[in-house]
N, C-alpha and C positions, 0 to 999 in steps of 0.2 A: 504799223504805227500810224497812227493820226495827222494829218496834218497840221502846222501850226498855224493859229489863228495869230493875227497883227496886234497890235500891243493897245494897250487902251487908250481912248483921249487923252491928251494932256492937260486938260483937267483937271483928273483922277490923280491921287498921289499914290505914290508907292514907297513902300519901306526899300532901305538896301537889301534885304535878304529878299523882299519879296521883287525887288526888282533883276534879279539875279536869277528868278524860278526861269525855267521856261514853259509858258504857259497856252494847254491847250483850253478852248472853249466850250466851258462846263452843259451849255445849253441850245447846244446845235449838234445835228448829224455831223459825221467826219466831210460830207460832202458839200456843206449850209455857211456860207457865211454871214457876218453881220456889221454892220457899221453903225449901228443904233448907240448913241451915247449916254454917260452914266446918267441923265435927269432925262431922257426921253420918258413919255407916261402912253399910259392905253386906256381906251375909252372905261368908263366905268362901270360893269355891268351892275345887275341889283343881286348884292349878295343876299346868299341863303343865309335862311335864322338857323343862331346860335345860343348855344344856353351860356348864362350871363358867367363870367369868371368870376375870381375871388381874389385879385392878387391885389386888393389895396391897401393904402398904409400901416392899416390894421394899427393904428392908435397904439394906447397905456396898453392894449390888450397882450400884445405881442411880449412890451417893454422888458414885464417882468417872468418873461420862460425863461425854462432855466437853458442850458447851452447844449447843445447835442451830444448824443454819447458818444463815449470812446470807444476804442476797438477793445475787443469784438463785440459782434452784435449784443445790443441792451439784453435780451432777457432769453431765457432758454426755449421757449416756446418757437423764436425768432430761428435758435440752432435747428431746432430741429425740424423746421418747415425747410432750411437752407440745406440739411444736410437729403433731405430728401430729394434734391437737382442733386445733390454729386452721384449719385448712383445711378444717374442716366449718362453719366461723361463717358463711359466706353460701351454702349449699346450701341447694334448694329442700327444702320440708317432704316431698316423699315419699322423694328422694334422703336425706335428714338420718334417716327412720325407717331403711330398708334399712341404713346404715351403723351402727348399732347392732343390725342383726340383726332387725330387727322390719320387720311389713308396713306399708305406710303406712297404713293403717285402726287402725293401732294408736293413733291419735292421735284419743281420744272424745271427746263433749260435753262440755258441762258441766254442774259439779255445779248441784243445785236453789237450794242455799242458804251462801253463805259464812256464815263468822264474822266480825262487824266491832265494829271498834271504831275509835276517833277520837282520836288524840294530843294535841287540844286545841292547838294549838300557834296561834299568832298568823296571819293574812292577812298575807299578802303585801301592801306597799306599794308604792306608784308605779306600779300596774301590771306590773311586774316578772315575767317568769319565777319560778315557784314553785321552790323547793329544799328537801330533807329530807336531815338526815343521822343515819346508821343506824350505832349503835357495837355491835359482837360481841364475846365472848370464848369461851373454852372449856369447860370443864368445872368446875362450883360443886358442891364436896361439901360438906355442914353435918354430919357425923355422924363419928361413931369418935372420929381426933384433932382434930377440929377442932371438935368441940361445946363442947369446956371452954371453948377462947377465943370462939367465939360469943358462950355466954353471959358469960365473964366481961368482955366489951367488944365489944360488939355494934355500937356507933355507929363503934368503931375499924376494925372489919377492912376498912371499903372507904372510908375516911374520904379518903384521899390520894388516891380515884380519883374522889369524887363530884363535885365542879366538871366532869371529862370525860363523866360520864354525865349530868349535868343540862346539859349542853351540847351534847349529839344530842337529835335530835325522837325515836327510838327507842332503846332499849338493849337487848340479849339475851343470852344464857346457855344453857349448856347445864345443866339441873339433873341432877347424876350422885346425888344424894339421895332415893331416898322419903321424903315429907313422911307421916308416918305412930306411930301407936303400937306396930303389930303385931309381930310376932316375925319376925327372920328366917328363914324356910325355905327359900332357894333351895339348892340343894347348891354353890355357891361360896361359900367360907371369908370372903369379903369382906360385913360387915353395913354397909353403908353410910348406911342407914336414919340418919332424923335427926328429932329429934322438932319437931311441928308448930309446938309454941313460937317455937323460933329461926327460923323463918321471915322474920320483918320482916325483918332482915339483908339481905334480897335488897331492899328496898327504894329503889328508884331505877331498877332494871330494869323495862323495860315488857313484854318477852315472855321465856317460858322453853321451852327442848326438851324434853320430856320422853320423847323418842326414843330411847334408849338400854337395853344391856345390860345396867342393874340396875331396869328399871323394872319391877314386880312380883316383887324380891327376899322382899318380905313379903306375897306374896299378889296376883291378882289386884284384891282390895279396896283395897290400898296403892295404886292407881294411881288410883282416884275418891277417896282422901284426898288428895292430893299436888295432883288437878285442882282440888278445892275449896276448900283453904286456899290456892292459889296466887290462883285467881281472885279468891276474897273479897278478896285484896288488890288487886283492879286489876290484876292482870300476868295477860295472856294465854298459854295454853298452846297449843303446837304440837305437830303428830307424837303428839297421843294424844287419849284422848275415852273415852264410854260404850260405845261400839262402834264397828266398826271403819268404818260410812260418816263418824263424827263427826272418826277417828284421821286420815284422808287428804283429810279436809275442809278447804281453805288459811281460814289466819286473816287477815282484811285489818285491817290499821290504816293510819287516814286521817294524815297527817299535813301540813301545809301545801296540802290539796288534792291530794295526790299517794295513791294507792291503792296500798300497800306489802302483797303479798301473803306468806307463811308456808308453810311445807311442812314436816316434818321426820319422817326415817326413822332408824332402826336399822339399820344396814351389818351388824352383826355377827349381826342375826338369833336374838339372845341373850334379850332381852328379848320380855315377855308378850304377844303380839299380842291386839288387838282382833277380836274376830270379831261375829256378829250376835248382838244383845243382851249382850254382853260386851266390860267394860272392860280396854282395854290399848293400845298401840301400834300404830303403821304400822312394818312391817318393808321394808326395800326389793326390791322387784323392780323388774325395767326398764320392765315395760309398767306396772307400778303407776305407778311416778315418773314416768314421760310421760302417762298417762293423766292424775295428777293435777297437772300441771304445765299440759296443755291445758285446765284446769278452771278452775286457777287465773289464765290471762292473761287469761280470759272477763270475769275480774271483777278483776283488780289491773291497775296500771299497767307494775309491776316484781313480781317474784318470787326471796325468798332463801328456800333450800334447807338445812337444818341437816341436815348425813349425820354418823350419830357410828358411825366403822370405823377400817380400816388395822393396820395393825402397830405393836401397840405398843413405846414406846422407841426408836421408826423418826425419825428426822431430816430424812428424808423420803419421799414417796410410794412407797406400793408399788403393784402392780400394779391392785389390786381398787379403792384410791382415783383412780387415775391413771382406769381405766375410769367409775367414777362422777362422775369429772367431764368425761369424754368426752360420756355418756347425759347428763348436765343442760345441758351446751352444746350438745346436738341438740335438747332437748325448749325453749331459751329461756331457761333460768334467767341471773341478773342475776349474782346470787351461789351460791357453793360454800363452806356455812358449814361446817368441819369438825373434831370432836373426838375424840376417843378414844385419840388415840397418848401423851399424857402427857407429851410432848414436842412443844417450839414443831418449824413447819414452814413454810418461807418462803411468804410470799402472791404470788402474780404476777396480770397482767390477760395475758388472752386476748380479742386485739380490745378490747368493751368490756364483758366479762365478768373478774369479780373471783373469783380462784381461791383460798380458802383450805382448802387441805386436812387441816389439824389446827394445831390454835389452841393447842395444849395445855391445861397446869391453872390457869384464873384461879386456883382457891383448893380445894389439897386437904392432904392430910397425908402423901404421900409427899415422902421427906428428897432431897436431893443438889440441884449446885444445874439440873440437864437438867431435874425434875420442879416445882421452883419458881420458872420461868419458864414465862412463857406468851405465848400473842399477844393480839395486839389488832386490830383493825381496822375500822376508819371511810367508809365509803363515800357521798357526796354525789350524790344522784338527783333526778332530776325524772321526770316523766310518759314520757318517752324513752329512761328506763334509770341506765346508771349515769356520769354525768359525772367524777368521779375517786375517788382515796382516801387513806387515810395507813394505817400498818402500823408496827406495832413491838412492842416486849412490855412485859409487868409482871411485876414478880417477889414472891412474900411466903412469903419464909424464916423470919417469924417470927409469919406466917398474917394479916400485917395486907397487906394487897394496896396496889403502891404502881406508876405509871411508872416503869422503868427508860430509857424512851427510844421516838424516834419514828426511823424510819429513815429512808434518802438514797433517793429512786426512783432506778431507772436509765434511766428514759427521761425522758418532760415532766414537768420537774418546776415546782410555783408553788406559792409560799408565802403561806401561807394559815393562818390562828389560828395563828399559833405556830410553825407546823413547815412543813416540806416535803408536797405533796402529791402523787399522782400524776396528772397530765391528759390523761384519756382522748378529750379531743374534738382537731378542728382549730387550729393556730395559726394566727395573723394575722400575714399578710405584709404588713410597713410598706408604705405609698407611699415614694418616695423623699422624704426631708423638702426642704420651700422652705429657699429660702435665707433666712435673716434678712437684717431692713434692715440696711445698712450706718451707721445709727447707734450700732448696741448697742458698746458700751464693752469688746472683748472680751479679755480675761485672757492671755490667750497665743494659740500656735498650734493650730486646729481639728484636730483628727485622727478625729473622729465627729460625728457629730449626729444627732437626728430630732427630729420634730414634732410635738404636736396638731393646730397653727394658731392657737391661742393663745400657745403656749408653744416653747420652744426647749428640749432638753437636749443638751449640748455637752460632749463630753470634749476637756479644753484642755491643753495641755501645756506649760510654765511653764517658766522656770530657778528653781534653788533658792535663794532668796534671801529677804533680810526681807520681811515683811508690805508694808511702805510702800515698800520701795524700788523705782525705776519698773522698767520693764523696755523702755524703751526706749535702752538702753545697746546699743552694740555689744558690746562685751565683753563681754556677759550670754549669746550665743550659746555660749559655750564651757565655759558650766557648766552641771554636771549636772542633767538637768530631770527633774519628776514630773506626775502627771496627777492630772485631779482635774476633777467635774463640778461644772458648772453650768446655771442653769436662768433661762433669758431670757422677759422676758413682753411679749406686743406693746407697744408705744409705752412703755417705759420703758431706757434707756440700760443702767447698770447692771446687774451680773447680780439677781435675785429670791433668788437664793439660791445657796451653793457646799456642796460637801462639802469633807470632809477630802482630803488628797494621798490617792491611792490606790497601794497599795504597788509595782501588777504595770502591765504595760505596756496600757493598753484598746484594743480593735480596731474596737468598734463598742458602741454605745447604743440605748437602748429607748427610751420617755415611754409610759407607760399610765396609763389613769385612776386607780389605785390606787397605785401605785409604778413605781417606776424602776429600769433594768436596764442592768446593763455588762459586754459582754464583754471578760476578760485574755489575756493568753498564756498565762493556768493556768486561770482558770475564770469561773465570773460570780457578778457581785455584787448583790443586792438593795439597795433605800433605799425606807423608804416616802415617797411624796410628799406632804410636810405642806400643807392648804390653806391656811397663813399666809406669812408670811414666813421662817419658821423653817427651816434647814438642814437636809436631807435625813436621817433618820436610820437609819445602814445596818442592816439585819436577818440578813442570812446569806449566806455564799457559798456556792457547788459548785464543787466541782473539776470539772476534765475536760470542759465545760461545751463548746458547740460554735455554739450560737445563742442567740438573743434573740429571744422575739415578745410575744406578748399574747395573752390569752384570757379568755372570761368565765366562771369555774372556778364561783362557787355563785351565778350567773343572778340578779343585783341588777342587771345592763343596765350593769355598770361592767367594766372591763379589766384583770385581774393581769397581771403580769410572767412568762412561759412562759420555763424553760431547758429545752435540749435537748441532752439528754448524748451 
């Protein structure tokens, strides 16, 4: 292990989570120490020309696009360029080089030395399968128009979103900002540059990209201020460094025991590369990103990838993105973290690879509202990859960043904190449930059931009638009946508990250790399972809905509720 580096100036602020990390130093040999402080600068050298960006405010022009599409990908042209990476997902490693054009030796050692650091985050109890969950967004500008409201409400601009970021063991960002004093000199019209001040802002974030097309806008030397003030706060930097072995060097953070490794390139090739003894960036090439992709699995468990390209204002994937995430589902990558289009871009899973190719703008200052939506996206891992995820956007038209929503998966979907998930493992196919004794007290006629073996949950089908009135009338056959569940527990008569009438017709039932699940004629319905006596209380439906299983979605050795659309 590493030795630990001494804590930053006291200067430099820290969040409580990020002052709890224990933190090693992302950009020094294990052997190298530093005491250089977060505003220390280096001389200037004369950066290399660069071809001029495009990210400015983009006026009425932007105003009136319509909003990004939903899932899944916009048009089938899109499918089927996508579906052509899933059929490299179990090819053998020399096969998987070849198919990106490369010899299978293209696939190197590994590096000498990662970057680590440690999330702090709580052990695992019970024994338990370990789980980490890892929240992304897109593109964080602090400077032009978004510095006034920085500073004039700095605790506000991510106020609505911090409960979701202090609730992943990770958070990351693309920083589209130099952290910097210097002057802009790139020859694109866009100064993005943002003074080192407003920095805290980003606080709650645990890693940033700093891979992207305006990263040495002010200079090679802006790129060691941005490294510096970012680290003194505890947020690790990816995709850049003092040079360029430091720039493609993966950053590992420990989080629940799980080794989450970093990577992040420049698509557009815009921004200041790192070369030897010179600070800048990792630019992408293919044998680069597989080179350091096979460097990075030496020493992480799982590996997300931040590529900031595409076409901007694109809705979705163009050709060059679609290919980069061909090359990082042959070299292994987990995730496909992706920014630069300015516009949200729908996220998909390839097998058990999480595909995001442009997240758009957590928080910038271009108007309309295509540019003031962004994604989001959540991914739940263990040592094996990636177990599922959630996806949806945020929007802040008035620069204060808030939820707009979590979206519906189209495949397995289990709900889980709050929203829908996506579940990338196998479902559990029930046994056929026992039969209960024939003492249980039963409500109407059976039309589902299954089992723990403690428990019974039984969809029963009733006439509609009063609460007390019996229902062993004949005449009760001829009125209209509704369904509605309940929950029988060994050696007690009585049901333990009912729901309410449920509206749609049920076909079949769940019982999971978490909650409970029924399929309609329209779709299925969620109930968490209370451990008391207390009535099942329902959480969510899905439409379109086709089965009912069980699964163990964030590995606490307990069973959510799996729908499968």
């Amino acid at each position: 292990m590493f030795p630990r580096q001494e804590t930053a100036p006291q200067t430099c602020v820290q969040s409580p989570r990020q002052a709890r990390r224990k933190l090693w130093h992302p950009f020094r040999s294990p052997s190298t120490t530093t005491s250089a402080p977060c505003t220390s600068r280096l001389r200037e050298p004369n950066p290399p020309a660069r071809q001029p960006a495009a990210d400015g405010p983009q006026g009425d022009r932007l105003g009136n696009r319509p909003s990004p599409l939903p899932h899944p990908w916009g048009t089938s042209e899109t499918v089927a360029v996508f579906a052509r990476i899933a059929l490299r997902l179990t090819a053998p490693t020399a096969i998987i080089a070849l198919a990106v054009g490369l010899p299978a030796s293209a696939v190197p050692s590994p590096v000498e030395h990662a970057r680590h650091f440690d999330a702090g985050a709580d052990e695992p109890m019970n024994g338990a399968p370990s789980t980490a969950r890892i929240l992304l967004v897109g593109d964080i500008m602090l400077g032009r128009g978004v510095a006034s409201i920085v500073r004039s409400d700095p605790d506000g601009v991510f106020a609505a979103i911090r409960e979701i970021l202090a609730g992943a063991d990770i958070a990351g960002a693309n920083l589209e900002s130099p952290l910097t004093r210097r002057p802009h000199i790139a020859p694109n019209p866009n100064a993005l540059e943002a003074d080192p001040s407003i920095a805290t802002v980003l606080e709650g974030f645990d890693i940033v990209s700093i891979a992207n097309n305006h990263a040495g806008d002010a200079g090679r030397a802006s790129i060691t201020d941005t490294i510096e003030v970012v680290t003194a706060m505890g947020i690790a930097v990816t995709g850049g460094g003092l040079d360029a072995g430091e720039a493609h060097r993966p950053v590992v953070i420990e989080a629940n025991g799980i080794r989450v490794g970093f990577l992040g390139y420049d698509l557009t090739r815009a921004g200041t590369p790192a070369g030897e003894g010179a600070a800048g960036i990792a630019h992408w090439s293919d044998d680069a990103v597989l080179a350091d992709l096979a460097a990075a699995h030496s020493v992480a468990d799982i590996v997300i990838v931040s590529v900031h390209g595409g076409v901007e204002y694109s809705s979705a994937p163009d050709p060059t993105l679609i290919h980069a995430a061909d090359v990082l589902m042959a070299g292994g990558a987990s995730v496909m973290w992706g920014h630069h289009t300015h516009v949200q871009q729908p996220v998909i899973a390839m097998g058990t690879s999480v595909i995001a190719t442009g997240l758009g703008n957590a928080l910038f200052d271009q108007p309309g509202a295509a540019t003031t939506t962004g994604g989001i996206v959540e991914v739940l891992v263990d040592t094996n990859g990636v177990r599922g995820f959630r996806s949806g956007s945020i929007v802040h038209p008035d620069r204060r960043v808030r939820l707009a929503g979590w979206d519906e998966p189209d495949g397995q979907a289990a709900w889980f904190d709050g929203s829908w998930w996506t579940w990338l493992g196998p479902v559990e196919v029930p046994p056929e449930a026992e039969n209960p004794p024939p003492a249980l007290q039963l409500l109407g006629t059976v039309v589902a059931m299954s089992s723990d073996g403690d428990q019974w949950l039984m969809a029963q089908r009733t006439p509609l009638l009063p609460h007390d009135h019996p229902l062993d009338q004949e005449w009760t056959r001829y009125l209209p009946t509704t369904d509605r569940l309940a929950v029988y527990t060994r050696g007690e008569r009585p049901p333990t508990s009912t729901t309410d009438p449920v509206e749609d017709t049920i076909t079949s039932v769940q019982i999971c250790d978490t909650n409970l699940a029924a399929l309609t004629d329209r779709g299925a319905t969620v109930w968490a399972r209370n451990a008391d006596d207390r009535a099942p209380s329902q959480l969510a439906t899905l439409e379109n809905a086709r089965r009912v299983g069980c699964a163990d979605l964030d590995g606490d050795g307990r069973g959510e509720a799996i729908v499968s659309r």
